[in-house]
C-alpha positions as CSV (number, residue, x, y, z in Angstrom):
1,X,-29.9,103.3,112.1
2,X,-31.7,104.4,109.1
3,X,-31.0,102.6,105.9
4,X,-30.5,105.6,104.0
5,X,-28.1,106.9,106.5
6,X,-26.1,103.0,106.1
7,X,-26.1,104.0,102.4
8,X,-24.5,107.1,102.6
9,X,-21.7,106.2,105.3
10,X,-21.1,103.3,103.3
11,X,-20.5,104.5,100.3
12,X,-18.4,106.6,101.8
13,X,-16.4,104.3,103.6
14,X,-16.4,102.1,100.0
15,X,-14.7,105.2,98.5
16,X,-12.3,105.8,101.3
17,X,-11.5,101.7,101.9
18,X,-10.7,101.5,97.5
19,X,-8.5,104.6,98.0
20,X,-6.5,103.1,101.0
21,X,-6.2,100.0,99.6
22,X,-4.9,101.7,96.0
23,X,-7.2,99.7,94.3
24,X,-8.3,101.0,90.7
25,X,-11.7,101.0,91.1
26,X,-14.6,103.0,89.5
27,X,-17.2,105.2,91.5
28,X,-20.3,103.2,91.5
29,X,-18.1,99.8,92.2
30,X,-16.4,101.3,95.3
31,X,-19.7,102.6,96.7
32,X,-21.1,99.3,96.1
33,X,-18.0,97.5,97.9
34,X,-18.7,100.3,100.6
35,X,-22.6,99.1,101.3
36,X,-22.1,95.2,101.1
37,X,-18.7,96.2,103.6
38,X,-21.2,98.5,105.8
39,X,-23.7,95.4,106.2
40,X,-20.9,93.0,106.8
41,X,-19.4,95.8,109.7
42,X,-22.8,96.1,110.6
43,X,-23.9,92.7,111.0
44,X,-20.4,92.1,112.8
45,X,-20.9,94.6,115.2
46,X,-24.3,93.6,116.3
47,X,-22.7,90.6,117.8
48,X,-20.4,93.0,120.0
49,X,-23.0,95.8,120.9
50,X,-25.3,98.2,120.2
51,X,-23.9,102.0,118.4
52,X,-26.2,104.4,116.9
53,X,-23.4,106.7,116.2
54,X,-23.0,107.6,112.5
55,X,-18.8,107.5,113.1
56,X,-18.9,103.9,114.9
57,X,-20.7,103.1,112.0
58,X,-18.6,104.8,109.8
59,X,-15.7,103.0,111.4
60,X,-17.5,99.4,111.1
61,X,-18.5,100.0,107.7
62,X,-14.8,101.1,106.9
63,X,-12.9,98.2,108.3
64,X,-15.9,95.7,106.8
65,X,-15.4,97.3,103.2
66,X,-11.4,96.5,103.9
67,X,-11.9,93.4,104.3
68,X,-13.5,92.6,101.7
69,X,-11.1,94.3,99.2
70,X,-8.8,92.4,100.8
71,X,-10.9,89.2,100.1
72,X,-11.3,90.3,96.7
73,X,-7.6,90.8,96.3
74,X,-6.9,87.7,97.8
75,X,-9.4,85.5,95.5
76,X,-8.3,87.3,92.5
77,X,-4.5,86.6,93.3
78,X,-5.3,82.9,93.3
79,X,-6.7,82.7,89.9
């Protein structure tokens, strides 16, 4: 997949993940969060198989910007 393309779905899917989450979060931080949880999805499903679908990556790039709000929550609660 194009890198340009795993920009745009991510920061998407950063945008989408802050909003379900409820997380108060400027633009430019939730597309950010979006990318690094598009590589992480992306890297994670390399190790299950092979999509060039824009929605699975959507999908993957959803659920890995999730998880790391939820890490970020998580690390932040422990403070």
């Amino acid at each position: 997949m194009p890198v340009m393309v795993l920009i745009i779905v991510g920061a998407l899917a950063g945008v989408l993940a802050t909003r379900l989450m409820r997380m108060n979060t400027d633009l430019p931080t939730a597309m950010i969060i979006g990318i690094l949880g598009a590589v992480v999805g992306g890297l994670g499903f390399r190790f299950l198989m092979t999509s060039s679908s824009w929605i699975g990556a959507f999908v993957l790039a959803l659920l890995g910007s999730l998880l790391l709000l939820w890490l970020w929550r998580f690390y932040q609660g422990r403070r």
